[in-house]
Structures are given as C-alpha cells and as structure tokens.
C-alpha positions as CSV (number, residue, x, y, z in Angstrom):
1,X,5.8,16.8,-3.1
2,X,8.5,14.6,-3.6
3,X,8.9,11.1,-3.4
4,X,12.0,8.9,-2.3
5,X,13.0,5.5,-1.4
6,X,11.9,5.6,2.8
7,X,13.0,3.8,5.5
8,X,11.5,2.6,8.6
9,X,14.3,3.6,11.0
10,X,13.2,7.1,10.5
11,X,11.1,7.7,13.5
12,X,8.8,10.0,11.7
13,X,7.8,7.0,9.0
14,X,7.8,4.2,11.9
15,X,5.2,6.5,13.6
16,X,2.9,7.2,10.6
17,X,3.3,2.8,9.9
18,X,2.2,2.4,13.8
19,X,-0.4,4.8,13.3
20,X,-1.5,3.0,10.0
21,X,-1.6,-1.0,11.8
22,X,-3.2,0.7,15.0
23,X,-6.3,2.1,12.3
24,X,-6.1,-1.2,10.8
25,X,-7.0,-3.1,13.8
26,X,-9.8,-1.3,14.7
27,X,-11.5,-2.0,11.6
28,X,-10.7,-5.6,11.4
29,X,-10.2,-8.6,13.8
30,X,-6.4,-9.0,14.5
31,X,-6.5,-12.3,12.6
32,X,-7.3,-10.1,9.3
33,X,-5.0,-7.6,9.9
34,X,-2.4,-7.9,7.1
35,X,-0.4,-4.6,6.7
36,X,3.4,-5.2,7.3
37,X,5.1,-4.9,10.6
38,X,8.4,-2.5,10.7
39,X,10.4,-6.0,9.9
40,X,7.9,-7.3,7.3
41,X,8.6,-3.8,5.7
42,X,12.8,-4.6,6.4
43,X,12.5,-7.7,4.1
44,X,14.5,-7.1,0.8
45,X,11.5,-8.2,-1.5
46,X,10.2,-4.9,0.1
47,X,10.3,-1.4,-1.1
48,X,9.4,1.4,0.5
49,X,8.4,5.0,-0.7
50,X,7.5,8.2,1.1
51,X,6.2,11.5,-0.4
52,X,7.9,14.6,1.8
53,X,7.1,18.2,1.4
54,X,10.5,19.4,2.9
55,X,10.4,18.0,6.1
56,X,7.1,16.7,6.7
57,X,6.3,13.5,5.5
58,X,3.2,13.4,4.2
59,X,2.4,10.2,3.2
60,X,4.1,6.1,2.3
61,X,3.5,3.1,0.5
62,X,5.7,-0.1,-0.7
63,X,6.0,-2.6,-3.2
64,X,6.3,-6.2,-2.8
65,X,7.5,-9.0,-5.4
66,X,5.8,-11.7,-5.1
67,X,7.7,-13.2,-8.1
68,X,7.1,-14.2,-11.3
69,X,6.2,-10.9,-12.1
70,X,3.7,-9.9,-10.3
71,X,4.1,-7.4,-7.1
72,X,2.3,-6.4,-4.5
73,X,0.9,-3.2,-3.1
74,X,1.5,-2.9,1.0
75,X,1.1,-0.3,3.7
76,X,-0.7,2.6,1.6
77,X,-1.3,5.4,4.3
78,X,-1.7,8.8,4.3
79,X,-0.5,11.0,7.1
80,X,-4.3,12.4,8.7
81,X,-3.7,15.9,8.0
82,X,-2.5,15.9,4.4
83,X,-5.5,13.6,3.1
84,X,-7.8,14.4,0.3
85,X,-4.8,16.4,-1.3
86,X,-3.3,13.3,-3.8
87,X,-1.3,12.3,-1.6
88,X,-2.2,8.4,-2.1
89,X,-3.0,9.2,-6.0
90,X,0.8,10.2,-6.1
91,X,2.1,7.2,-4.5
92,X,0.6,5.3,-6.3
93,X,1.2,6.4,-9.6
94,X,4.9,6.2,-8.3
95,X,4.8,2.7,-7.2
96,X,2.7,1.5,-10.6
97,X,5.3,3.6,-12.4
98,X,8.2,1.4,-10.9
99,X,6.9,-1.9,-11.0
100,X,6.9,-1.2,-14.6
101,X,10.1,-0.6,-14.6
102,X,10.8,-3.6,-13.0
103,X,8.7,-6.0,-15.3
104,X,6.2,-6.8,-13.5
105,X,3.0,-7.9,-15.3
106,X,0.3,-7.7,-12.2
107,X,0.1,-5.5,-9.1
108,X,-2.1,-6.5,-7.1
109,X,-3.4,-5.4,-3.3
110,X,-5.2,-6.5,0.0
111,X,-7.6,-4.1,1.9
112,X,-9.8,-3.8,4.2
113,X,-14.2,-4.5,3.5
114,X,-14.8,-1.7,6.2
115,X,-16.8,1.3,5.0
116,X,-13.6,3.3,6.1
117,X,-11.7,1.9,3.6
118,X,-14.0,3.3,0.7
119,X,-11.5,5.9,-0.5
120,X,-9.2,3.8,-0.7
121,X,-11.2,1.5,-2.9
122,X,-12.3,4.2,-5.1
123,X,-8.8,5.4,-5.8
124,X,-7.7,1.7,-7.1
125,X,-10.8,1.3,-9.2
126,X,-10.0,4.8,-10.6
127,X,-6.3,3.8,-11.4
128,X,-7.8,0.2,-13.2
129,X,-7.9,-1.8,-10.2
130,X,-10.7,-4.6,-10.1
131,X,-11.7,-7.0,-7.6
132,X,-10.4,-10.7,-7.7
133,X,-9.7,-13.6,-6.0
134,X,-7.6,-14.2,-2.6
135,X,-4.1,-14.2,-4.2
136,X,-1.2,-16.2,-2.2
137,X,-0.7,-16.0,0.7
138,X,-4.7,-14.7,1.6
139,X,-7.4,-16.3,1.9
140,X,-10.9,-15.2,1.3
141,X,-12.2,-13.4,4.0
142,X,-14.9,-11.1,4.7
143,X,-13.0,-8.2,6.1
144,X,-10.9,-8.2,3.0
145,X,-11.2,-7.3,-0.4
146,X,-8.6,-8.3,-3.0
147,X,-8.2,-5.5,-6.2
148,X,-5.7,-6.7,-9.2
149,X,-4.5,-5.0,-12.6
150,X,-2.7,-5.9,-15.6
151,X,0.2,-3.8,-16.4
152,X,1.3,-2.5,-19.7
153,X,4.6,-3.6,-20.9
C-alpha cells in the first residue's frame, strides 16, 4: 500500500468521494450530512491522502486545520472491496503521523451515530479517540458523534 498526497480531479478518487456522500446521506438527514464536497476538499486548509496498491485506489482521507493547532479529520472512506484489510487503520496512522508534523496539538472528527458507522467508531477509540463536545462549526446533534485526541508533541 502506498500512500500519497490525492486529488480530486482524478476521476477514480472523485468517484470513491461521491460514493462516500451518497452512503452518508442515506444514513443521515441531508441537514447532518457533513463530509466535504469535491470543492470543500479543493480548499487550501485541506489535505488530501489516498492509499493505492498500483493502480487501484483503495482507500482516502484528509486533514483539515482548523487553526490554532488543532486539525480536523474529513472524508475517511474506504473503497467497498478493500475493507476490513487496514485500509482506514493506515490512513489514519498517516494523517495522525502528519498533523504531528505540522504541530498540531488536537485532531479531532465528526461522524455519523448510525449503527453503520460502528467500525468506524471502533477504529478512532482504538487509535485514542474519545467522545466530546460539538467542536466549531457543529452543533450537537443526534446523528453525529464528535471523537477528539491529544497529540504528543
């Protein structure tokens, strides 16, 4: 597996993002829907990563700074047939790795209450994830669930 910086005028990570807000909408009202568009993931406080095994790209996530160091973990997927083979686990490792590197103090995330979301919740409590409070710009909701961790300088 490798992973690189991605972009999302590759057709083949635009299509595994579409993919990823089309899953997100059927779990959650379109009001509650917070994973990036293609232009939210364009923005320069945004970095992207994908994991490739030669040519097919088996996975993404991306960083956003939120300032003051602390960043923010957006668009998480894994492509359907390569899941359940640490895929995500590797992305994120790669994405807490960097935000280290870049000073920040706190990652934290947004993600969905669903029961489909549970592996996804387990992985950021087994990487020291915990639950907290709405962080700017959410607000509490029931179909979210808000994870934080202090990083290690």
């Amino acid at each position: 597996m490798n992973i690189i910086p991605g972009t999302v005028e590759d057709a083949r990570v635009a299509a595994l993002l579409a993919g990823h807000r089309e899953e997100m909408h059927a779990y959650s009202p379109p009001e509650n829907v917070h994973a990036l568009t293609l232009d939210g993931l364009r923005d320069p406080l945004v970095s992207l990563w994908c994991a490739w095994d030669g040519e097919d790209l088996l996975g993404c996530g991306a960083l956003k700074d939120l300032g003051d160091g602390h960043g923010e973990i957006k668009s998480m997927r894994t492509a359907v047939d390569h899941r359940r083979r640490g895929v995500g686990r590797a992305l994120l490792l790669h994405i807490l790795e960097e935000a280290g590197q870049r000073g920040y103090r706190r990652i934290s995330l947004e993600t969905g209450a669903h029961p489909a979301f549970g592996p996804a919740l387990a992985l950021y409590a087994r990487h020291g994830f915990e639950p907290c409070d709405a962080f700017a710009p959410y607000r509490p909701d029931p179909h979210s669930v808000f994870m934080s961790r202090v990083l290690q300088g």
